[in-house]
One Martini backbone bead per residue (centre of mass of N, CA, C, O) as a GRO file, in nm:
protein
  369
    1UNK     BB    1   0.259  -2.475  -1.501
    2UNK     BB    2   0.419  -2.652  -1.788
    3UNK     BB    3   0.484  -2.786  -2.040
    4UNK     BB    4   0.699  -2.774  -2.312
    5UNK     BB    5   0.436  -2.839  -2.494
    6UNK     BB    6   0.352  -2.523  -2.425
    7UNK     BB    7   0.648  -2.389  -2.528
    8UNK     BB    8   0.766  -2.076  -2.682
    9UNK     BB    9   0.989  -1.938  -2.861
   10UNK     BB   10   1.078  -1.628  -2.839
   11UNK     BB   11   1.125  -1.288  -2.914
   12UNK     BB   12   1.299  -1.021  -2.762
   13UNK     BB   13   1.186  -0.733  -2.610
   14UNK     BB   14   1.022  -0.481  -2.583
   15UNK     BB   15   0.756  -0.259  -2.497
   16UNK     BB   16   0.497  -0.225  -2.600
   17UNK     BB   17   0.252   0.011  -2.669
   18UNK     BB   18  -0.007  -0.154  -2.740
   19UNK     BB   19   0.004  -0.296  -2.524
   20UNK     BB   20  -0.062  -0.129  -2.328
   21UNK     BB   21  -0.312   0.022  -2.408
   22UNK     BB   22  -0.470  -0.247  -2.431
   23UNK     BB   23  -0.458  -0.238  -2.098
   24UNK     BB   24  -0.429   0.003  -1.926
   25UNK     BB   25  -0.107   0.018  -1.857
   26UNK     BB   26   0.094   0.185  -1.709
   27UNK     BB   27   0.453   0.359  -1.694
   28UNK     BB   28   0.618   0.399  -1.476
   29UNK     BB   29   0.833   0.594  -1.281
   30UNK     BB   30   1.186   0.510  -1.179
   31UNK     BB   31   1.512   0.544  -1.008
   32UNK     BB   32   1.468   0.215  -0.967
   33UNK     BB   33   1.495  -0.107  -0.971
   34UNK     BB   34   1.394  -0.458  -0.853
   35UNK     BB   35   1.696  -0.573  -0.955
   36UNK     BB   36   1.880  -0.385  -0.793
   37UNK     BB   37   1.858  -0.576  -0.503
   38UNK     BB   38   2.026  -0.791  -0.627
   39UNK     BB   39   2.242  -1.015  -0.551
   40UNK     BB   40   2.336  -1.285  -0.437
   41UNK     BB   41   2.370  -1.639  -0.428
   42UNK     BB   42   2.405  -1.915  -0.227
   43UNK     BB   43   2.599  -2.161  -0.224
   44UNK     BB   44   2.371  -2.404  -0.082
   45UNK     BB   45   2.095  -2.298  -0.038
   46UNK     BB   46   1.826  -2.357   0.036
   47UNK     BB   47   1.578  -2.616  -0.103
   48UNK     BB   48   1.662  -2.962  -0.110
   49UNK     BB   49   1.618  -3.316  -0.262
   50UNK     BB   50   1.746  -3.615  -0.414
   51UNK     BB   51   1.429  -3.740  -0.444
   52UNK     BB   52   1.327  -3.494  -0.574
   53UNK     BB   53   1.098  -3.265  -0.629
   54UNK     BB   54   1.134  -2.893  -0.558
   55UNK     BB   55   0.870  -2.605  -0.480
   56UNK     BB   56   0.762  -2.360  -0.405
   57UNK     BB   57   0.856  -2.124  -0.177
   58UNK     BB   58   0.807  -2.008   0.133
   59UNK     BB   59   0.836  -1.798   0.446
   60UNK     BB   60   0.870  -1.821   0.793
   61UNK     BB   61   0.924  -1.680   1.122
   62UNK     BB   62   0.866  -1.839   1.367
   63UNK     BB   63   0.863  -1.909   1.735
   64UNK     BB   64   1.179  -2.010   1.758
   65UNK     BB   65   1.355  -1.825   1.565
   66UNK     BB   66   1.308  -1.985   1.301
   67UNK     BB   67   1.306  -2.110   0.977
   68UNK     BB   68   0.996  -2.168   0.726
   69UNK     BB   69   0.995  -2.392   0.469
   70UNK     BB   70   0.735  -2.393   0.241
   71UNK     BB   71   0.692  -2.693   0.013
   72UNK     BB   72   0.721  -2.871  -0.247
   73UNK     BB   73   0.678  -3.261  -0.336
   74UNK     BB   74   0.783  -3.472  -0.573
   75UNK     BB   75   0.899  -3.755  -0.689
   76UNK     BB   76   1.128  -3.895  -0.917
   77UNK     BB   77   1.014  -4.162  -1.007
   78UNK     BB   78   0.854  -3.918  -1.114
   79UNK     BB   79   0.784  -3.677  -1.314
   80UNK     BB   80   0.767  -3.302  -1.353
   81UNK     BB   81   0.425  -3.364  -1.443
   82UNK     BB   82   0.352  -3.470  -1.121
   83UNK     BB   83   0.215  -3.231  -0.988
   84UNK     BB   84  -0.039  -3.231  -1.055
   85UNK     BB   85  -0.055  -3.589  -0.907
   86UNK     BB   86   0.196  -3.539  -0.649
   87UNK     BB   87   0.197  -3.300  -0.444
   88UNK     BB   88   0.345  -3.197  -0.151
   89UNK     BB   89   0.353  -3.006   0.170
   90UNK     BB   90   0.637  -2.900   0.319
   91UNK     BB   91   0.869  -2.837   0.618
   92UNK     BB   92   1.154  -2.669   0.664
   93UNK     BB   93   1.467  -2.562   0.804
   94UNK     BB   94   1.638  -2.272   0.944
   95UNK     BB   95   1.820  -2.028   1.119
   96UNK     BB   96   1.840  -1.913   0.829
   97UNK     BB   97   1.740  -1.758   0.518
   98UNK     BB   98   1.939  -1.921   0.308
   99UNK     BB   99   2.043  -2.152   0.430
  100UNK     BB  100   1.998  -2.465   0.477
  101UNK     BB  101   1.754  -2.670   0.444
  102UNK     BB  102   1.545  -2.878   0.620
  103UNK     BB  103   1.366  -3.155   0.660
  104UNK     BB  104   1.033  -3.236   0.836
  105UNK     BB  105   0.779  -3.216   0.719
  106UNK     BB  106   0.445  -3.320   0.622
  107UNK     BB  107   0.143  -3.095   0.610
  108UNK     BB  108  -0.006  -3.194   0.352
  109UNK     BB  109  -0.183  -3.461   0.325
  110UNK     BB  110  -0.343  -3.680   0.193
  111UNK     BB  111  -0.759  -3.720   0.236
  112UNK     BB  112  -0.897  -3.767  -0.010
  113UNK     BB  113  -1.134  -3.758  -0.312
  114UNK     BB  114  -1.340  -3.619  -0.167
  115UNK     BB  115  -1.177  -3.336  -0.158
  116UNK     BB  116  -1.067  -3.092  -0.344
  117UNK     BB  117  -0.764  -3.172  -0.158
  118UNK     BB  118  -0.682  -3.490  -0.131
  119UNK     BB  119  -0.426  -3.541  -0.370
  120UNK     BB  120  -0.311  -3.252  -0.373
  121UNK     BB  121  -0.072  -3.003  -0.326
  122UNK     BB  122   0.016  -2.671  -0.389
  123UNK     BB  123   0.120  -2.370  -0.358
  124UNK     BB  124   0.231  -2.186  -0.141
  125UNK     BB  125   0.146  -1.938   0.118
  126UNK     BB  126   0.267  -1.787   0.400
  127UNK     BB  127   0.130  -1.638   0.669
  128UNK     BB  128   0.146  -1.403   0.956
  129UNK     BB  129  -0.086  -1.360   1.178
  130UNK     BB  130  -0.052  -1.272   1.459
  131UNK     BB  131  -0.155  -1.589   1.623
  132UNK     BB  132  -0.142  -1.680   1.301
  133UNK     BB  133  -0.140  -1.931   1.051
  134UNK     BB  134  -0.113  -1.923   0.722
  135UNK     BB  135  -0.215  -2.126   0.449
  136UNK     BB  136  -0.190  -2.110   0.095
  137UNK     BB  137  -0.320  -2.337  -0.161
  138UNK     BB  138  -0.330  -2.583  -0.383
  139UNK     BB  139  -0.576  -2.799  -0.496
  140UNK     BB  140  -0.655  -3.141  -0.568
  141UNK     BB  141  -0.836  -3.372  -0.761
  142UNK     BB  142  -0.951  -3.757  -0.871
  143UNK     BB  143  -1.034  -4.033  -1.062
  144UNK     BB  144  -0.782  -4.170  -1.052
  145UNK     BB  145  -0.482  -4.347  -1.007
  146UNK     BB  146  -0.223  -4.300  -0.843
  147UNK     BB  147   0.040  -4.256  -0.919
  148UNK     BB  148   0.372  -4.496  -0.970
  149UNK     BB  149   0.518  -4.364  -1.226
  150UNK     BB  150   0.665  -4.215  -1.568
  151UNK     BB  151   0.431  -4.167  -1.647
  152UNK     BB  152   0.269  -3.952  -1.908
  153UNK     BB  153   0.007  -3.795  -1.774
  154UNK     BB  154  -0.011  -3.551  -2.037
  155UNK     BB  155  -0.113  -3.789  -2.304
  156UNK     BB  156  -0.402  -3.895  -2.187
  157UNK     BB  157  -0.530  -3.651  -2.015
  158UNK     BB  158  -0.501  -3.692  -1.669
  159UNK     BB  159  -0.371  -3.434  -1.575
  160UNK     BB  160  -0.592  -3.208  -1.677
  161UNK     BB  161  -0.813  -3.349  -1.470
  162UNK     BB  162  -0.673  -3.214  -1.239
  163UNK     BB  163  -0.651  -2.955  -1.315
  164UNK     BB  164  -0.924  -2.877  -1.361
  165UNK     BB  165  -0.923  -2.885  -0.994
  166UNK     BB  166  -0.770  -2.675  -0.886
  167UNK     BB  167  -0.795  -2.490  -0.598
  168UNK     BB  168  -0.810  -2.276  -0.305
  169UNK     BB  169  -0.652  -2.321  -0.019
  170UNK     BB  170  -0.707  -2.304   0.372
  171UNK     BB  171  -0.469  -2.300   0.639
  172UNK     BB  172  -0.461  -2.328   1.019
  173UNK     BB  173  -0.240  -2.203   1.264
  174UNK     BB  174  -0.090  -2.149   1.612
  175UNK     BB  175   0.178  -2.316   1.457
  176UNK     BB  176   0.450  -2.376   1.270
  177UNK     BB  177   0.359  -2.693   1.358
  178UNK     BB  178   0.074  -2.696   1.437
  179UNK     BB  179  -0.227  -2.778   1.362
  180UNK     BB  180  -0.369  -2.824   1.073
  181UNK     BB  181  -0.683  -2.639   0.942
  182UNK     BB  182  -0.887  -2.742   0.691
  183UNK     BB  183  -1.086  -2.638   0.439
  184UNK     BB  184  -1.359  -2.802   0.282
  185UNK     BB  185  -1.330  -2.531   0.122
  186UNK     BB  186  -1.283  -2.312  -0.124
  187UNK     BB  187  -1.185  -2.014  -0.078
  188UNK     BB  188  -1.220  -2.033  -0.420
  189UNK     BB  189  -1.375  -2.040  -0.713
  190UNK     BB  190  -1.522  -2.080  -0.982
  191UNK     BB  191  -1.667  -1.945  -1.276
  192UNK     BB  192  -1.938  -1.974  -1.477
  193UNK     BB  193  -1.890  -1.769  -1.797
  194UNK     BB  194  -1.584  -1.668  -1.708
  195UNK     BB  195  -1.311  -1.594  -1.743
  196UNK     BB  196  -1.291  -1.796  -1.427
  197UNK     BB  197  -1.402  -2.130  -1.518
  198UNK     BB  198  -1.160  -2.352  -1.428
  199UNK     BB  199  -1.016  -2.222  -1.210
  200UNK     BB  200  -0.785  -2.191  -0.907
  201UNK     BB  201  -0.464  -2.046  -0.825
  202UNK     BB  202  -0.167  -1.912  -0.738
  203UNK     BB  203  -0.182  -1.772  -0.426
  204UNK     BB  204  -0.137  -1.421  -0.324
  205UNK     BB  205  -0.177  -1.289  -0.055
  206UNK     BB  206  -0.271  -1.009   0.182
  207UNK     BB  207  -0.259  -0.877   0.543
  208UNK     BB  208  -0.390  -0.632   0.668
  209UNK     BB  209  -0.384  -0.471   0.962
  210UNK     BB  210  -0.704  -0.522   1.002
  211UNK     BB  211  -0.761  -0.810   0.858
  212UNK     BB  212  -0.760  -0.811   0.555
  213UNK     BB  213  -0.832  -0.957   0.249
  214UNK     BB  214  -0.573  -1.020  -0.034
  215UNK     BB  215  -0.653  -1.201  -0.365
  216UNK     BB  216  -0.440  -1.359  -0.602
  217UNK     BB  217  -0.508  -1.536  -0.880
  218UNK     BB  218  -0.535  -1.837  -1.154
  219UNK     BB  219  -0.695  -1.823  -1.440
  220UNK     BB  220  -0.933  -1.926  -1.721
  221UNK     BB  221  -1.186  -2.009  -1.927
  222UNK     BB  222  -1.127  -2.330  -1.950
  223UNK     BB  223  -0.779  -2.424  -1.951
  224UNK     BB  224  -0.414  -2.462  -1.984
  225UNK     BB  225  -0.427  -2.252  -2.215
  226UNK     BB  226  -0.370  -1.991  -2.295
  227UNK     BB  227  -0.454  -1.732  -2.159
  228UNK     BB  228  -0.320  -1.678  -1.834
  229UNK     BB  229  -0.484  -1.531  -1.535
  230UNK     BB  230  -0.559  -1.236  -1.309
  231UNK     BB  231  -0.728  -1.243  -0.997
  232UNK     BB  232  -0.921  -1.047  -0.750
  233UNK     BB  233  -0.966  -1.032  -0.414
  234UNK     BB  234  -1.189  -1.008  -0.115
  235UNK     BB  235  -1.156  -0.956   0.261
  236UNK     BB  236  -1.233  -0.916   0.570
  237UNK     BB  237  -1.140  -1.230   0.646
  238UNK     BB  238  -0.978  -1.545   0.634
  239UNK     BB  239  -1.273  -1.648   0.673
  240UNK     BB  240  -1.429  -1.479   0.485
  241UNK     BB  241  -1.575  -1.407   0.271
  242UNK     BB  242  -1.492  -1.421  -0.084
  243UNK     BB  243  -1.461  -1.135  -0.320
  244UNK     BB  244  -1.460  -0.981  -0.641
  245UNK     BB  245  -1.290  -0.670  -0.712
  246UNK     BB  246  -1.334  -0.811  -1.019
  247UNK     BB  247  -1.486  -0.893  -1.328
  248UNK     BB  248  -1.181  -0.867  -1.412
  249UNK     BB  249  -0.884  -0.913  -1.527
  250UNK     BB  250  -0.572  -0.771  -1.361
  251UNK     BB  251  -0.420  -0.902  -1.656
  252UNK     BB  252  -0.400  -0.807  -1.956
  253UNK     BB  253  -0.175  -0.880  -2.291
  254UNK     BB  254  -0.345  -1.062  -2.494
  255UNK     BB  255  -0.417  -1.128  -2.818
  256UNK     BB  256  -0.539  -1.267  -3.100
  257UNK     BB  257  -0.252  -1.312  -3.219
  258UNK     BB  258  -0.150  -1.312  -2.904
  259UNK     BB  259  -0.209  -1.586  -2.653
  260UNK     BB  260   0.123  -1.577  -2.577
  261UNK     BB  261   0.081  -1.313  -2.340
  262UNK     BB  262   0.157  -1.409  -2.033
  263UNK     BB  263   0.091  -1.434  -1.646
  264UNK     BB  264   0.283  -1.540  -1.328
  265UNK     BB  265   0.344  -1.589  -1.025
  266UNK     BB  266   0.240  -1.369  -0.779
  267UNK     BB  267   0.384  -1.129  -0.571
  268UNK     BB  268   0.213  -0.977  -0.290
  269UNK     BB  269   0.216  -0.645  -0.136
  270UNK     BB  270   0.197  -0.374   0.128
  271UNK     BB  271   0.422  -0.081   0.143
  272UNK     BB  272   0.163   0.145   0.305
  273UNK     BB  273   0.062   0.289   0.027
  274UNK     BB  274   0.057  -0.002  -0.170
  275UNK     BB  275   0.074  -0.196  -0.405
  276UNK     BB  276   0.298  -0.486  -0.471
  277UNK     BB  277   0.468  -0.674  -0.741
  278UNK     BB  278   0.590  -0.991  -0.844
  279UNK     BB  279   0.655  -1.173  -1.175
  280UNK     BB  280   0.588  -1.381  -1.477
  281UNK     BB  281   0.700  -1.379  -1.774
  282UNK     BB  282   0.658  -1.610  -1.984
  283UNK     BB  283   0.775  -1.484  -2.298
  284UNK     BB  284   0.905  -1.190  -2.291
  285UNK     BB  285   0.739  -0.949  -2.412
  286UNK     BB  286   0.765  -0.740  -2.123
  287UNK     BB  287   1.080  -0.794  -2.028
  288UNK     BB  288   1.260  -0.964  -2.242
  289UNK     BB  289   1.211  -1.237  -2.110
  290UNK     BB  290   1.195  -1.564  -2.053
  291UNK     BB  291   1.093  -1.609  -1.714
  292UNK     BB  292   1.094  -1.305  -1.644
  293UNK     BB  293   1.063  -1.055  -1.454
  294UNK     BB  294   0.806  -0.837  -1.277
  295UNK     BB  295   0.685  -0.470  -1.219
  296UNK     BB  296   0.439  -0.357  -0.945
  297UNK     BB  297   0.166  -0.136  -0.906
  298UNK     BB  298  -0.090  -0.042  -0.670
  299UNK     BB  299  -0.375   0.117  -0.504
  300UNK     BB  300  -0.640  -0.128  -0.513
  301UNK     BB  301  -0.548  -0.430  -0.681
  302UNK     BB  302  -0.663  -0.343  -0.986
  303UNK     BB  303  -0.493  -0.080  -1.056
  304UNK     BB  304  -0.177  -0.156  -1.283
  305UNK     BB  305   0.161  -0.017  -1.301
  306UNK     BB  306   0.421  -0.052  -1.437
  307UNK     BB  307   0.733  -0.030  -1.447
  308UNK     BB  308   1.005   0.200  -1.458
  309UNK     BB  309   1.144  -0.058  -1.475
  310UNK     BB  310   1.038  -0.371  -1.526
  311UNK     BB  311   1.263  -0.532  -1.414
  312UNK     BB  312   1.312  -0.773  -1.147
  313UNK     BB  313   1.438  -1.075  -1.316
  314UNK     BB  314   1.634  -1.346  -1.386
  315UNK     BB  315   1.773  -1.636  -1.487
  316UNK     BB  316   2.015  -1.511  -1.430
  317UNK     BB  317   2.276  -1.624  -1.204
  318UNK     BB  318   2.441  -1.466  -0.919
  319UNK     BB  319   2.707  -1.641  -0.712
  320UNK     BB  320   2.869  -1.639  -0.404
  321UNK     BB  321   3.141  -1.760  -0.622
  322UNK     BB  322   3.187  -1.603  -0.902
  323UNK     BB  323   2.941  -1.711  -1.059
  324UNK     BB  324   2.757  -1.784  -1.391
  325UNK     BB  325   2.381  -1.841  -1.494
  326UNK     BB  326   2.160  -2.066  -1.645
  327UNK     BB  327   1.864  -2.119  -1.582
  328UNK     BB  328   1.564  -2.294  -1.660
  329UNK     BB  329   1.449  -2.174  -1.357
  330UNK     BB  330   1.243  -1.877  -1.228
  331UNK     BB  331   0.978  -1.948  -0.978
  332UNK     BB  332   0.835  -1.845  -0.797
  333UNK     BB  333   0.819  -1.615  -0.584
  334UNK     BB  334   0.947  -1.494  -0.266
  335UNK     BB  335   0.910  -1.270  -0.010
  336UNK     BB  336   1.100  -1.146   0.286
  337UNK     BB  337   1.029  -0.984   0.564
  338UNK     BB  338   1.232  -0.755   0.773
  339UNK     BB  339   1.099  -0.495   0.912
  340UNK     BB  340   0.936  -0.427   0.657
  341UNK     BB  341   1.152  -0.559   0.461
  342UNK     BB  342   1.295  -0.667   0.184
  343UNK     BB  343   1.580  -0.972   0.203
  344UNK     BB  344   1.451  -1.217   0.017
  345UNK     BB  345   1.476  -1.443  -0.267
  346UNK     BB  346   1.256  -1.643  -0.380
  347UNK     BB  347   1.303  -1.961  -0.596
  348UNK     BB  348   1.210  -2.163  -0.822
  349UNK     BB  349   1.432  -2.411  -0.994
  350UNK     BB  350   1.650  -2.520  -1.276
  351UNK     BB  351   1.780  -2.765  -1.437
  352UNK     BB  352   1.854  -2.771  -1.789
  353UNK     BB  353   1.761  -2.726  -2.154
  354UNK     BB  354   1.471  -2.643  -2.081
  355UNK     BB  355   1.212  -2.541  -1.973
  356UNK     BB  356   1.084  -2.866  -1.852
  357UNK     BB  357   1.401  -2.981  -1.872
  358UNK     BB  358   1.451  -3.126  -1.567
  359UNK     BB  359   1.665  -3.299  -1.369
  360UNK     BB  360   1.684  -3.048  -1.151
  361UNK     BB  361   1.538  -2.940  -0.834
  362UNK     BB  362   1.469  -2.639  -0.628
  363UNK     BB  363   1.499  -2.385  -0.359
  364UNK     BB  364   1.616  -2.077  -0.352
  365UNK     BB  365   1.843  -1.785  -0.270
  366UNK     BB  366   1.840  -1.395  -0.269
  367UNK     BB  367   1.961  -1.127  -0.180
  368UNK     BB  368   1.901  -0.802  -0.040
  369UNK     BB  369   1.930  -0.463   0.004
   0.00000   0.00000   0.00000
């Protein structure tokens, strides 16, 4: 996620052949996109807070039988790019996948700037594994005074300096009310002199069959100049080290000539014979939309192919009352499954005159084929 001033206007195109070729990416072939399953989007659905800024949806039917949604959430009185330092982690319930949902707690609170996760918490992304819950998510800490009001954190400075600290960091609990034992040390941290020496960010687990575990993450080179790039790991298990499944990132786009072409938020699942994929083309240049999603498959979670059709979603969003609108954003993407099938998809929206220029966000969700 980045500011404004981090973002450029493209021209809408097809996928360039040599963008491909580029990249080792092949597009399959299929006979319908994952953009098709996409119905109405409730209005009055997901979940909003009228004081905060609310991001980053994930969703578990609990053990009460109640749906249970991980959120991201800091203040309006500070700006909406004061995630990167006054984020936490919450969570609300809905008896229904559609909701409104209900803020319940705080599930993630600061604790303090000596751990890696002390002062933000932020990506959150739940998994129920057996009879654990796992609790992916972004954590930082930072040297300066934690904010508390509209200064521009951005302008000085202090944000990037947050930013760069980073991590993915890993929470367990035997009950989706807690308590979560958050673990000292992040489940994956940057290498140095490596493609992702700068961060760790935007978790995307895979909990498989056997307890083993696949994880996409969000890292750069340096800083969060573009191109921000993806990343995989892999475990025994949630609690044993994570270990990189390839030396280079798992989706590299740009180029000399274009490094503003890259993708985010990938959310990643298991479909029994393959990964797939649905994530957020940062400029439009592989779906043809500015903040429009793609879709992807791979056989071992490092080689992926795009989809043809690749579009899986946009930010136009058709809701069920017959209104069409334009999102200012449509991002982190997380689908629910139910008996094995994806049937809804949550997606942080917000309005405004556009991207990261919005007066309010919330975490929606669209019914599924």
């Amino acid at each position: 996620m980045k500011r404004s001033t981090f973002i450029q206007q493209v021209t809408t195109g097809i996928i360039l052949p040599s963008l491909l070729g580029a990249n080792k990416l092949l597009a399959g072939t299929t006979d319908t996109s994952f953009a098709d399953k996409l119905l109405t989007a409730p209005v009055g659905g997901g979940f909003k807070m009228d004081d905060y800024w609310v991001w980053d949806p994930s969703v578990v039917k609990g053990e009460d039988g109640q749906y249970h949604m991980f959120a991201s959430r800091w203040s309006k009185d500070l700006g909406f790019g004061n995630w990167v330092t006054n984020s936490q982690i919450v969570r609300a319930t809905s008896p229904t996948p559609e909701g409104p949902y209900t803020f319940a707690e705080v599930v993630l609170a600061p604790r303090g700037k000596d751990y890696f996760d002390g002062l933000v918490t932020h990506n959150p992304r739940i998994v129920k594994y057996k009879n654990k819950y796992l609790l992916y998510y972004m954590g930082t800490s930072y040297d300066f005074k934690v904010p508390d009001n509209r200064e521009d954190v951005w302008a000085d400075g202090r944000a990037q300096r947050a930013w760069m600290h980073k991590r993915v960091g890993l929470a367990v609990a035997d009950s989706v009310f807690g308590p979560w034992k958050r673990m000292d040390h992040p489940a994956i941290s940057p290498r140095p002199g490596k493609w992702d020496a700068s961060i760790t960010s935007n978790p995307s687990p895979v909990i498989k069959p056997d307890g083993s575990v696949y994880l996409m993450y969000k890292s750069s080179s340096k800083d969060q100049s573009p191109p921000l790039l993806l990343g995989a790991a892999g475990a025994k298990r949630y609690d044993a080290a994570y270990e990189r499944l390839s030396d280079k990132p798992v989706f590299s786009f740009h180029s000399k000539e274009n490094m503003d072409n890259d993708v985010e938020d990938p959310f990643v699942w298991w479909s029994g014979k393959q990964y797939e994929l649905i994530m957020k083309d940062r400029f439009g240049h592989i779906c043809g939309e500015e903040g429009g999603g793609i879709h992807a498959t791979s056989k071992n979670g490092v080689d992926w192919k795009l989809s043809s059709p690749v579009k899986a979603y946009s930010r136009i969003v058709k809701w069920n009352d017959g209104t069409t609108t334009h999102q200012a954003n449509f991002e982190r993407p997380f689908l629910l499954f139910e008996n094995g099938k994806p049937t809804h998809l949550f997606a942080a929206t917000g309005s405004g005159p556009r991207p990261y220029e919005v007066d309010k966000t919330w975490n929606m969700v669209i019914n599924l084929k």
